[in-house]
VEXDOGU-44920 format. One record per residue (C-alpha): residue number from 1; residue in three letters; y, z, x. Coordinates in pm, whole numbers, m for minus. Last residue first. Example, Ala and Ser with C-alpha at 12.3 -4.5 7.8 and 13.67 -1.06 7.14 Angstrom:
VEXDOGU-44920
<atom i="2" aa="Ser" v="m106" w="714" u="1367"/>
<atom i="1" aa="Ala" v="m450" w="780" u="1230"/>
This chain:
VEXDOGU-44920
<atom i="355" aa="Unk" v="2340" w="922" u="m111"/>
<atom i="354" aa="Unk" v="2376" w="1242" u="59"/>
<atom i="353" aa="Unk" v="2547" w="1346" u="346"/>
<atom i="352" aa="Unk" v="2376" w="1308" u="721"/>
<atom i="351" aa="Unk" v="2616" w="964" u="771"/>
<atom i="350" aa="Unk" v="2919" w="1126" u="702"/>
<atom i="349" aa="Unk" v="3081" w="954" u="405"/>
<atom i="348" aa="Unk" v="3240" w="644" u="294"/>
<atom i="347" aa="Unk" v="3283" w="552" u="m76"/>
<atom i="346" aa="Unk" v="3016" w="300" u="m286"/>
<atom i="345" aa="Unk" v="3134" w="m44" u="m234"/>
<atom i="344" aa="Unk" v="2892" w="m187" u="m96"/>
<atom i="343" aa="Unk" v="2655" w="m46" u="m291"/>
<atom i="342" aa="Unk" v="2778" w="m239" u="m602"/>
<atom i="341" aa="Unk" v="2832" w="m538" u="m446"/>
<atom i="340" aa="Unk" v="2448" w="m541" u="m367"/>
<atom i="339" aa="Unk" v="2362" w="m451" u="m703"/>
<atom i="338" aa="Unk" v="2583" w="m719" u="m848"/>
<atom i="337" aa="Unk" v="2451" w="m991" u="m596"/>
<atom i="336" aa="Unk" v="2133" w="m881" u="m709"/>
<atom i="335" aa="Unk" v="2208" w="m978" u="m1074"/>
<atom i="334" aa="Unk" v="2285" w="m634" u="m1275"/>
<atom i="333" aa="Unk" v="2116" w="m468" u="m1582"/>
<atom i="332" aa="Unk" v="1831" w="m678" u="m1601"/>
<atom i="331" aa="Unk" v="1555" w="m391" u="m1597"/>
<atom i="330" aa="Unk" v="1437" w="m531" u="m1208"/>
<atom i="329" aa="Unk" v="1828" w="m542" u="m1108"/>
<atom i="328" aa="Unk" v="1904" w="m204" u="m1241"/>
<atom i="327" aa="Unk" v="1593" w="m58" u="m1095"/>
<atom i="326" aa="Unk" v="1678" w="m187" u="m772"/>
<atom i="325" aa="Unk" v="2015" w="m63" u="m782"/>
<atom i="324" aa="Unk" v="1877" w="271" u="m906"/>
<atom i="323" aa="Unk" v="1668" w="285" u="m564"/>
<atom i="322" aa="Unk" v="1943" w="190" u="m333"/>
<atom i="321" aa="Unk" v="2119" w="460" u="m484"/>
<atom i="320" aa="Unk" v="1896" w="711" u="m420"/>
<atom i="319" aa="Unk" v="2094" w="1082" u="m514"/>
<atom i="318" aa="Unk" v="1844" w="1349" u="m552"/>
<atom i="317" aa="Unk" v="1948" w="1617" u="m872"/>
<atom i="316" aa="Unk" v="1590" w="1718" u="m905"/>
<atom i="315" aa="Unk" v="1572" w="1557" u="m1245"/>
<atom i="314" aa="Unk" v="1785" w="1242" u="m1131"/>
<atom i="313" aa="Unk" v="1504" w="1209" u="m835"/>
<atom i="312" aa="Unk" v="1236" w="1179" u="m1061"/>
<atom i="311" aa="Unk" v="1397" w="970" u="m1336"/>
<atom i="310" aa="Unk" v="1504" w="736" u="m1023"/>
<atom i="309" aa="Unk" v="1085" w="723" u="m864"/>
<atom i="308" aa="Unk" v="995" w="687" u="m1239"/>
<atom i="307" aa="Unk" v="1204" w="360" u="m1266"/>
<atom i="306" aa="Unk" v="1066" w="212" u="m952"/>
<atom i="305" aa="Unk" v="724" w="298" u="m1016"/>
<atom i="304" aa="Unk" v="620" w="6" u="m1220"/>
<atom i="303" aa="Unk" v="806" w="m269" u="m975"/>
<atom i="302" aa="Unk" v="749" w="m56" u="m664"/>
<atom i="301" aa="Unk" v="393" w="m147" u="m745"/>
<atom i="300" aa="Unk" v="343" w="m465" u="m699"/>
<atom i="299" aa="Unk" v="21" w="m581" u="m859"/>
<atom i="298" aa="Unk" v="m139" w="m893" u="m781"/>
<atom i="297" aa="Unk" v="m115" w="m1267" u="m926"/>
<atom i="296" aa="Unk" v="180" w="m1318" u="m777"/>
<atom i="295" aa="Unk" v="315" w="m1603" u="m1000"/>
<atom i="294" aa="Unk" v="297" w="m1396" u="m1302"/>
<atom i="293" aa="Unk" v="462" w="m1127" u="m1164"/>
<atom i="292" aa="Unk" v="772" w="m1353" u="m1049"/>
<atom i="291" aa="Unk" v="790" w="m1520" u="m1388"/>
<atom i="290" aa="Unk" v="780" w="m1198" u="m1523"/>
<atom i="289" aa="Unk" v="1046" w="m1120" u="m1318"/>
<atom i="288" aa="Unk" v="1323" w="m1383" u="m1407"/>
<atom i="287" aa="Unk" v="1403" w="m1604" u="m1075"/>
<atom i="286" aa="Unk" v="1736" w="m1602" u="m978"/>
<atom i="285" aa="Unk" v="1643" w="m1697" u="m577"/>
<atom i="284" aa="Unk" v="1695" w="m1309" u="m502"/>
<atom i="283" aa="Unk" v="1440" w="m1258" u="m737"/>
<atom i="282" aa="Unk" v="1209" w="m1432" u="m505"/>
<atom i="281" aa="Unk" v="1216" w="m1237" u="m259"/>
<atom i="280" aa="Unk" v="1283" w="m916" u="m397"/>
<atom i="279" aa="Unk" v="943" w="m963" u="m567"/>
<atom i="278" aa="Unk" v="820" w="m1080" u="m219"/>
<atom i="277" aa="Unk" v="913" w="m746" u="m53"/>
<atom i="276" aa="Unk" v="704" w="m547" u="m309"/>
<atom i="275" aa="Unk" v="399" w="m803" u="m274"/>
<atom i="274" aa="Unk" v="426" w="m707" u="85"/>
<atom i="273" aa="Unk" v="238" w="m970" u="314"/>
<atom i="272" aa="Unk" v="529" w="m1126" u="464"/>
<atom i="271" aa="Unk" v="637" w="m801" u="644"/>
<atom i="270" aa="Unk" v="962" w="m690" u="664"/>
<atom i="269" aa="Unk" v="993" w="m414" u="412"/>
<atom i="268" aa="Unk" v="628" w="m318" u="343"/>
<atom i="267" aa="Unk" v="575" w="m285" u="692"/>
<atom i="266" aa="Unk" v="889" w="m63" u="759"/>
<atom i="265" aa="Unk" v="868" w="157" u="501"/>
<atom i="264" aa="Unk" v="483" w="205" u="635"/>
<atom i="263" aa="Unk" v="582" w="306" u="956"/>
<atom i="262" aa="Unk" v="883" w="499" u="849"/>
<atom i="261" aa="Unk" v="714" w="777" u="617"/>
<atom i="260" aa="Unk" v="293" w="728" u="552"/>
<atom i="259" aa="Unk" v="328" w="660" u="919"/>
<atom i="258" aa="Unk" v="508" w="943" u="1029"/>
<atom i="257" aa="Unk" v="859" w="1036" u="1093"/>
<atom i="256" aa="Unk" v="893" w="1097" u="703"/>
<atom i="255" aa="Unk" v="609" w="1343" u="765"/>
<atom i="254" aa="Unk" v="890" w="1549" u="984"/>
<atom i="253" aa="Unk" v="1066" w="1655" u="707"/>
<atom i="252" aa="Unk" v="789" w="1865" u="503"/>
<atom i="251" aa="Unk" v="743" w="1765" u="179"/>
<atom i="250" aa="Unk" v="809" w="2047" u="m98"/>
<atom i="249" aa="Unk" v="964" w="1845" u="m397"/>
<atom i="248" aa="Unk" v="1309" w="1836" u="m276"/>
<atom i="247" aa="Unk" v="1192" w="1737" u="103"/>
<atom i="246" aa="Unk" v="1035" w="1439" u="m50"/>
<atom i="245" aa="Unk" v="1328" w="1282" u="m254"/>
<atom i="244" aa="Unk" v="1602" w="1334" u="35"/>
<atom i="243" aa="Unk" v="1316" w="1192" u="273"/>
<atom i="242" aa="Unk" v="1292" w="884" u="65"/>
<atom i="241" aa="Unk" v="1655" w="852" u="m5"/>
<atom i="240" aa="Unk" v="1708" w="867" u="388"/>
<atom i="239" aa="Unk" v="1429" w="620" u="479"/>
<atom i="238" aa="Unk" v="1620" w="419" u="261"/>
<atom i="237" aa="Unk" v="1976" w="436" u="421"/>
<atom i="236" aa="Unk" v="1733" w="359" u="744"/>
<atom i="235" aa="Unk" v="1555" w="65" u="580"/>
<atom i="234" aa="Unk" v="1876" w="m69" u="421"/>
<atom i="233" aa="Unk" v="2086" w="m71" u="696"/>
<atom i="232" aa="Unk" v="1844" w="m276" u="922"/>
<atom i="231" aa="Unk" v="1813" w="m530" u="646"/>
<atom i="230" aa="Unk" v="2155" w="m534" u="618"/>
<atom i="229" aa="Unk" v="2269" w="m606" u="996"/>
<atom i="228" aa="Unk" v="1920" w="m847" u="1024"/>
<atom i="227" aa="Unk" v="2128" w="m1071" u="776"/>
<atom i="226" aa="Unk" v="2238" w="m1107" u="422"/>
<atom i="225" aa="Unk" v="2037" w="m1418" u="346"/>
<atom i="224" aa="Unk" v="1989" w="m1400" u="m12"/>
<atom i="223" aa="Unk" v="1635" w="m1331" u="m10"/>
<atom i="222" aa="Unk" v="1663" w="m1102" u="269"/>
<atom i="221" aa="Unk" v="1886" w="m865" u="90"/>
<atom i="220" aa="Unk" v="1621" w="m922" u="m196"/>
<atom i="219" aa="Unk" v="1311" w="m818" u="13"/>
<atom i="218" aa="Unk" v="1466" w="m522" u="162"/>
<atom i="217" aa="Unk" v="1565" w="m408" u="m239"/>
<atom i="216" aa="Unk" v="1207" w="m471" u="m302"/>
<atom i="215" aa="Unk" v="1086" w="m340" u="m32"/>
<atom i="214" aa="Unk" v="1253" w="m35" u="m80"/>
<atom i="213" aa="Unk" v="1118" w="75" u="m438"/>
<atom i="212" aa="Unk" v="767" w="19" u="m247"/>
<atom i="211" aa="Unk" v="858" w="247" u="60"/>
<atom i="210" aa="Unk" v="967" w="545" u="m230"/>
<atom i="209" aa="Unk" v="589" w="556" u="m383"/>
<atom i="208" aa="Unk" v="377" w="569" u="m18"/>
<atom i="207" aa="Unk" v="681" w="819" u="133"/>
<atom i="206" aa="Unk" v="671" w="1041" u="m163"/>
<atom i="205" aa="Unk" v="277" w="1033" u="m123"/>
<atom i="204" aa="Unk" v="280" w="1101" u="247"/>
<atom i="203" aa="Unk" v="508" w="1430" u="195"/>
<atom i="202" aa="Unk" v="352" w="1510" u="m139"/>
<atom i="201" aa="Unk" v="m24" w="1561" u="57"/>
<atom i="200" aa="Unk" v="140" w="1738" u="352"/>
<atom i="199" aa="Unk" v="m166" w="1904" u="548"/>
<atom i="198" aa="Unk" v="m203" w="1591" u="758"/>
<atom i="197" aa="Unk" v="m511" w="1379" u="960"/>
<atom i="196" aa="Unk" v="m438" w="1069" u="1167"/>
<atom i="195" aa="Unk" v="m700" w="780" u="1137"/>
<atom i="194" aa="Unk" v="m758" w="526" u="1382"/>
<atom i="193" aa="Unk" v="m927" w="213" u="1185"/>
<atom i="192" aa="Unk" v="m1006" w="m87" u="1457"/>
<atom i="191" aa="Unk" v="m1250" w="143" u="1663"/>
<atom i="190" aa="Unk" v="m1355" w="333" u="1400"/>
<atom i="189" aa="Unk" v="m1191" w="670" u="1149"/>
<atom i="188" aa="Unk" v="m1333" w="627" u="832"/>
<atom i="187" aa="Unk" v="m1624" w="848" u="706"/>
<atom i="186" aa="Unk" v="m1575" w="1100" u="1028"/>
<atom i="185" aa="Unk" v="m1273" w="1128" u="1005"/>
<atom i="184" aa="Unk" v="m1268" w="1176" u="633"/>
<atom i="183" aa="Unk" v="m1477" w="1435" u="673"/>
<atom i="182" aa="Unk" v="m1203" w="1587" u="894"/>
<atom i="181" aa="Unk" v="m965" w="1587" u="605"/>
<atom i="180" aa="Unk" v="m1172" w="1727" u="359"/>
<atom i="179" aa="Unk" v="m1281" w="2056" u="595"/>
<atom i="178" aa="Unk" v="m925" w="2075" u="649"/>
<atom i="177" aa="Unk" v="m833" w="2109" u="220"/>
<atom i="176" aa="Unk" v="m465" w="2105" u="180"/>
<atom i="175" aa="Unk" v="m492" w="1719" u="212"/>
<atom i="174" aa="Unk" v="m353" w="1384" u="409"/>
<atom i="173" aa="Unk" v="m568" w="1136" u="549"/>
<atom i="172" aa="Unk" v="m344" w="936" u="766"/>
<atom i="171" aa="Unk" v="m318" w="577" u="867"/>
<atom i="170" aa="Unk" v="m400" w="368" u="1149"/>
<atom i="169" aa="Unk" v="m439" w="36" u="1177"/>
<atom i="168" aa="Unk" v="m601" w="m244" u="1416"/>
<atom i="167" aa="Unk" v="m737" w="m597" u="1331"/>
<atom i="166" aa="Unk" v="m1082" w="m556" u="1164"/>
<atom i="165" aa="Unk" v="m1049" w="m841" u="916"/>
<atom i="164" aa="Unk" v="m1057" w="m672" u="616"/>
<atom i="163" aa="Unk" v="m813" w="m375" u="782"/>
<atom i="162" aa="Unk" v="m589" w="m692" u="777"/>
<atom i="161" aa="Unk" v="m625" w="m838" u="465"/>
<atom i="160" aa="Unk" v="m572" w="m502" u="308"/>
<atom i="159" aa="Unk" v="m198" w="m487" u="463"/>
<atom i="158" aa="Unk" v="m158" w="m108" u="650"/>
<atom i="157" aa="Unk" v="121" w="138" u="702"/>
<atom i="156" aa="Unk" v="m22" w="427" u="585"/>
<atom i="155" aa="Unk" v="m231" w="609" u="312"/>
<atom i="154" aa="Unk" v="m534" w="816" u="250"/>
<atom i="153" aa="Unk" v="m475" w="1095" u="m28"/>
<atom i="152" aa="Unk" v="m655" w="1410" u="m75"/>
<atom i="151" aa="Unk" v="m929" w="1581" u="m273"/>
<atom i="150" aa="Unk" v="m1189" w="1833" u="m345"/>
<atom i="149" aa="Unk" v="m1235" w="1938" u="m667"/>
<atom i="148" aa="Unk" v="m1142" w="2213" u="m822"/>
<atom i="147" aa="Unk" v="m799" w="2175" u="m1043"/>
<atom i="146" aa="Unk" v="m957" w="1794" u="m1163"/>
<atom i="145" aa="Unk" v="m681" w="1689" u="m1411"/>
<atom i="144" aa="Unk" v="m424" w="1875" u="m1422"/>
<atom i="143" aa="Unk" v="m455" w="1928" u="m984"/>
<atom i="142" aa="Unk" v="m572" w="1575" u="m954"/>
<atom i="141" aa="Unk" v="m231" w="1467" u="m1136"/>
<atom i="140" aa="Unk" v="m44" w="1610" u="m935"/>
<atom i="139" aa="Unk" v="m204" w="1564" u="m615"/>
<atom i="138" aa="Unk" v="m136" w="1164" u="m728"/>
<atom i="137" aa="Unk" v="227" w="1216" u="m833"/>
<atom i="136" aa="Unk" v="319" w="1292" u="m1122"/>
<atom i="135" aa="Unk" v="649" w="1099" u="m1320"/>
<atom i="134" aa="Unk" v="472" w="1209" u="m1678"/>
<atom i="133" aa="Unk" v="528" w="872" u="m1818"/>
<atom i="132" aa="Unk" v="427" w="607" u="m1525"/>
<atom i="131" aa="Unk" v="260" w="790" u="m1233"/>
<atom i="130" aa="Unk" v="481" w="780" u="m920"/>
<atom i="129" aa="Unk" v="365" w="560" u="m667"/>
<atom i="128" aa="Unk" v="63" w="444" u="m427"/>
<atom i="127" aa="Unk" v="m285" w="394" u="m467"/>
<atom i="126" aa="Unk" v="m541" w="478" u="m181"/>
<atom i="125" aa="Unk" v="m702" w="724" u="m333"/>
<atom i="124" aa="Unk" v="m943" w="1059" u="m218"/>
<atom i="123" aa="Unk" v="m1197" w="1260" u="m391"/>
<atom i="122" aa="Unk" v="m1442" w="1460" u="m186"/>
<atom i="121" aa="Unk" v="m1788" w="1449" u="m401"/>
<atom i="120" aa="Unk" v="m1891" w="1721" u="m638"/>
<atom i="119" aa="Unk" v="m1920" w="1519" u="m912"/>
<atom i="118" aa="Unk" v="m1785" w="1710" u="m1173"/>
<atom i="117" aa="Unk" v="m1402" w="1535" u="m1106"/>
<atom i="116" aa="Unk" v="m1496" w="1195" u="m1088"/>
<atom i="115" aa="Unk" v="m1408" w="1086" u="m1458"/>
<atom i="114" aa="Unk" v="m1114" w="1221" u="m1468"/>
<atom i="113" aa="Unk" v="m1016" w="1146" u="m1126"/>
<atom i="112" aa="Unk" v="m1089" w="796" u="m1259"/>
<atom i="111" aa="Unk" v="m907" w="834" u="m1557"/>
<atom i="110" aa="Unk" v="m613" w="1008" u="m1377"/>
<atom i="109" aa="Unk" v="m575" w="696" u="m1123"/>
<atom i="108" aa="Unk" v="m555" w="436" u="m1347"/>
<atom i="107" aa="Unk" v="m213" w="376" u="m1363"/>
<atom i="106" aa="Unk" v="m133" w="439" u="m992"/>
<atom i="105" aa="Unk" v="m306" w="121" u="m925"/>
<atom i="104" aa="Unk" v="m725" w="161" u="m856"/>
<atom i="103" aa="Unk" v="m906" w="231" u="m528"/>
<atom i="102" aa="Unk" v="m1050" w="608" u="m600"/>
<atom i="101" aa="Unk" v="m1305" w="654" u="m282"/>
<atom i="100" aa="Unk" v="m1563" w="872" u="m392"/>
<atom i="99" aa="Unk" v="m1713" w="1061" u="m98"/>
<atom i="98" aa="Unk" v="m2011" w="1206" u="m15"/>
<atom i="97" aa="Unk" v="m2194" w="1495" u="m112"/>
<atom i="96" aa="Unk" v="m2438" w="1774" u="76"/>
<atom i="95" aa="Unk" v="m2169" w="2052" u="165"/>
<atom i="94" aa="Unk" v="m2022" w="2008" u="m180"/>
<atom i="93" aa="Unk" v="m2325" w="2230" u="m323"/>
<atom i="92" aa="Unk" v="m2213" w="2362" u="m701"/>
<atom i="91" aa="Unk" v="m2074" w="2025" u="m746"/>
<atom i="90" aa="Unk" v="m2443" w="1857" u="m814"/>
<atom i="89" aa="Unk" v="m2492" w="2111" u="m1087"/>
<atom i="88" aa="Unk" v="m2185" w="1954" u="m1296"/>
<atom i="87" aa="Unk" v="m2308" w="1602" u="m1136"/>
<atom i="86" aa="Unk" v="m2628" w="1625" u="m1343"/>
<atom i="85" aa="Unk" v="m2463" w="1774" u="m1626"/>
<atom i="84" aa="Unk" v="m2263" w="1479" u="m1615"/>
<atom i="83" aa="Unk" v="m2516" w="1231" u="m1589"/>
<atom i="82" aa="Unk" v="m2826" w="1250" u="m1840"/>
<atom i="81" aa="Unk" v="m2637" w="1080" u="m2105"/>
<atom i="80" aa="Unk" v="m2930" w="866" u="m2166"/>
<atom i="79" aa="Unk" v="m2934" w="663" u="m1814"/>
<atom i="78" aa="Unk" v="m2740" w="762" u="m1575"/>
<atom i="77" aa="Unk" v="m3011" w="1017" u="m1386"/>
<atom i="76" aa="Unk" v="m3207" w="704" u="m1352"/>
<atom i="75" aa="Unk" v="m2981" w="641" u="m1012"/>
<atom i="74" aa="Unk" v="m3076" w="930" u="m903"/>
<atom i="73" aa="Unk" v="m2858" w="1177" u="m751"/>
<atom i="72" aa="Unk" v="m2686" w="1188" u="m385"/>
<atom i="71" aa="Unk" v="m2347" w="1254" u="m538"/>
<atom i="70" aa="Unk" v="m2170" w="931" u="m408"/>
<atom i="69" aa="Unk" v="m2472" w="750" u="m556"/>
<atom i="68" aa="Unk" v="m2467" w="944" u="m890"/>
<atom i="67" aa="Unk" v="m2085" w="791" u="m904"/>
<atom i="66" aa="Unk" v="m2156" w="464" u="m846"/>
<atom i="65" aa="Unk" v="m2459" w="491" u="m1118"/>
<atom i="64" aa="Unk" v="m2220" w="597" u="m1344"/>
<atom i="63" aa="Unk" v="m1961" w="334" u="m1305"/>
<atom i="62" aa="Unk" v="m2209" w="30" u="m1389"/>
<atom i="61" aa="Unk" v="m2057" w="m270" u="m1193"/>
<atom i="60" aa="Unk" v="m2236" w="m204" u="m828"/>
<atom i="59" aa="Unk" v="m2176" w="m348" u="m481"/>
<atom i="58" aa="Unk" v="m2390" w="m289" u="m230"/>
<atom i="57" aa="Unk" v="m2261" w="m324" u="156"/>
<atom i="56" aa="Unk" v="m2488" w="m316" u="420"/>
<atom i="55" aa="Unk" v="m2476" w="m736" u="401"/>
<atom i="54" aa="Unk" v="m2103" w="m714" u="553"/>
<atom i="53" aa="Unk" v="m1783" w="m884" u="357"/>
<atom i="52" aa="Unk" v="m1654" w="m1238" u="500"/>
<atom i="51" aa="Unk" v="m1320" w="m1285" u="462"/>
<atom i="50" aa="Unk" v="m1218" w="m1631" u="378"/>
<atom i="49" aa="Unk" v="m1048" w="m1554" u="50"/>
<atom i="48" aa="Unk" v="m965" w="m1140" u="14"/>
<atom i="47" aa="Unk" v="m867" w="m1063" u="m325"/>
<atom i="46" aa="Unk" v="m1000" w="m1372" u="m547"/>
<atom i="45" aa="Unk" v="m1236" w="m1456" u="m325"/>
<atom i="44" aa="Unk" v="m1410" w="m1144" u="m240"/>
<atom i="43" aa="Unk" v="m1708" w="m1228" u="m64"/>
<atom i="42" aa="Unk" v="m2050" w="m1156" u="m26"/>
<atom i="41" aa="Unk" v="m2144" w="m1437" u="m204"/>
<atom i="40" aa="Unk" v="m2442" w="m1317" u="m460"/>
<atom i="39" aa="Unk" v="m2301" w="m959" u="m414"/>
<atom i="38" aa="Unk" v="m1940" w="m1096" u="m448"/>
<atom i="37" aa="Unk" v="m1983" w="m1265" u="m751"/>
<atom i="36" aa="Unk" v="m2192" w="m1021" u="m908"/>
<atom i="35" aa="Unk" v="m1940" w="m706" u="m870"/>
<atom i="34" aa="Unk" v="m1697" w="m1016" u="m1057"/>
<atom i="33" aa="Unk" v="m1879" w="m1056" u="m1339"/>
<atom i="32" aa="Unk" v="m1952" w="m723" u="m1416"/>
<atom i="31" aa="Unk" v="m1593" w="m650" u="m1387"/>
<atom i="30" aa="Unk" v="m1461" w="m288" u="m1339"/>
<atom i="29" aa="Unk" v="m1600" w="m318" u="m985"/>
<atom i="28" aa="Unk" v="m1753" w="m37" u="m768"/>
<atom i="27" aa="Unk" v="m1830" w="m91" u="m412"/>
<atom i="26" aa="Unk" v="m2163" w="153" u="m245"/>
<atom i="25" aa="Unk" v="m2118" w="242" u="112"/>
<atom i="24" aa="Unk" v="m2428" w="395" u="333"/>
<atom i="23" aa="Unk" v="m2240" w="449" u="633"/>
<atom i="22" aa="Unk" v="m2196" w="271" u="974"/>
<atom i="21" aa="Unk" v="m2187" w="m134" u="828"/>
<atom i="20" aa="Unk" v="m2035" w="m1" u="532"/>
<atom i="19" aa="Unk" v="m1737" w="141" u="647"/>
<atom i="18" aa="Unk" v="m1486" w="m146" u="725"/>
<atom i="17" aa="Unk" v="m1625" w="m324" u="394"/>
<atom i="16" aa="Unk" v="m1559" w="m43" u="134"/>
<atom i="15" aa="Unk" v="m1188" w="m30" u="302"/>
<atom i="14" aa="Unk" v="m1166" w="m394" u="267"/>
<atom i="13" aa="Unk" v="m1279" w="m452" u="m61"/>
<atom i="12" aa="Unk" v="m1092" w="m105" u="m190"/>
<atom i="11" aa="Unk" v="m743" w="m269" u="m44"/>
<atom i="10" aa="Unk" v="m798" w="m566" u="m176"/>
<atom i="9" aa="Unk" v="m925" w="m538" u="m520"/>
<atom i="8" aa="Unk" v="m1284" w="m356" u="m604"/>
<atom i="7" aa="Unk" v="m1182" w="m46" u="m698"/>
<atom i="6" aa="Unk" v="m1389" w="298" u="m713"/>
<atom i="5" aa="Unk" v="m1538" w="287" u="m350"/>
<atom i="4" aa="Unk" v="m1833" w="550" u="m342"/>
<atom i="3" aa="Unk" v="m1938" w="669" u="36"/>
<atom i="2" aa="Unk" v="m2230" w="831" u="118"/>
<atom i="1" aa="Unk" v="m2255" w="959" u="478"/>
């Protein structure tokens, strides 16, 4: 199968690099400079240090010709303009494409979809969140954007560094489209990489945008040394927000079970790899958050989608309150001993009310 990986960060690196040594898997980065350095080193240093990428895999700066590879075309066919009514044809016969792989933040995922959208290639993305502005999620977006194509969202509990290094995951492939979802069993599921297949697209995406919002807040309880008592409380009282959220836009309740629901809420909230839980980290220790970014070096994106995820839920009348906390503490409203107090204090209720 041909296989296009639009992203060349961690979690595209490592993806591109778990199927390339059984299908013929082309990486795409923005940077020329970088799609050289790892072709002449076959690594990614900057993204993945130490890990070692496969000698199957070709990586590729010029966007066109990654896309004319997913589609089975030419490369020549992207020279002179010659490529979108090349991949305009090309979609008439989906049975004989690959798949484009869309591995960028949130941000860029409607240019990309965009841009992938005549191709005729199954589309699916690995970023998480709540576009910034319009408050979409990814399926929304691909249905303005691209209402024909093919496409579905891959997500799960699951640190790039170690699907790079083969240890075991499993995450789900989640679409309207079955034919889509089982050739994405066949592109990705392996011995370390089991993948689950679902029909709820908004259900896995809710729970890949809401998990990030409650990392942070996980992350800051923990920074401040509130105890396994709070930490606990805050996952479930999350899990709640996120299902609240979900289930208002369509989800069904039981993906929230799932591992696009709990298992990756709980990942990103305890584990020392989440950039979302080390924000909260390290705000909890009164550092300002563009110091924090800055520091990182990566993106963390319950820190963009935060504020979306709240106008989102105020629109369909959701309460999250562990969400606006965190988005009071991220805009500078309150310290996190402020948002803490704050929740704290909120009145007592049956446990299956809202907020």
């Amino acid at each position: 199968m041909r296989i296009t990986v639009l992203g060349a960060g961690a979690w595209g690196t490592a993806l591109a690099a778990g199927i390339a040594p059984r299908h013929d898997t082309l990486l795409w980065a923005r940077d020329a400079t970088q799609a050289a350095q790892i072709a002449t080193t076959r690594s990614n240093q900057r993204y993945l240090p130490g890990v070692t990428l496969p000698a199957a895999l070709r990586v590729e700066a010029d966007l066109d010709a990654a896309l004319a590879h997913a589609a089975g075309l030419p490369a020549a066919l992207t020279q002179s303009g010659g490529l979108p009514a090349a991949l305009t044809h090309a979609a008439g016969a989906p049975q004989d494409s690959g798949l484009i792989v869309i591995a960028t933040p949130m941000s860029g995922l409607r240019e990309m979809l965009a841009r992938c959208a005549a191709s005729g290639a199954g589309l699916w993305w690995l970023c998480k969140g709540f576009e910034a502005g319009s408050g979409a999620l990814g399926h929304e977006v691909a249905r303005e954007v691209a209402p024909t194509a093919r496409v579905g969202v891959l997500s799960g509990p699951s640190f790039a560094l170690e699907v790079a290094r083969g240890q075991p995951t499993a995450l789900v492939a989640a679409s309207t489209d079955e034919a889509l979802r089982e050739q994405a069993v066949e592109a990705f599921h392996s011995e370390s990489l089991r993948v689950y297949t679902s029909a709820d697209p908004a259900g896995v995406e809710v729970g890949g945008a809401v998990k990030n919002v409650i990392a942070i807040a996980t992350g800051i309880a923990d920074g401040m040394g509130l105890g396994l008592n709070a930490r606990a409380a805050l996952i479930t009282r999350g899990l709640a927000e996120m299902t609240r959220l979900g289930t208002a836009l369509g989800a069904r309740t039981d993906t929230f079970m799932g591992l696009s629901g709990l298992g990756d809420l709980v990942l990103t909230a305890t584990g020392d790899l989440s950039r979302n839980r080390q924000v909260g980290l390290q705000l909890a220790q009164g550092r300002r958050l563009a110091e924090v970014l800055a520091a990182l070096g990566h993106v963390a994106e319950g820190v963009y989608s935060a504020a979306t995820v709240l106008a989102r839920a105020q629109a369909l009348g959701v309460d999250m309150p562990i969400t606006a906390a965190v988005v009071a503490v991220l805009d500078g409203r309150l310290t996190p001993a402020q948002s803490v107090e704050r929740l704290m204090r909120r009145q007592a209720k049956a446990e299956g009310t809202p907020g």
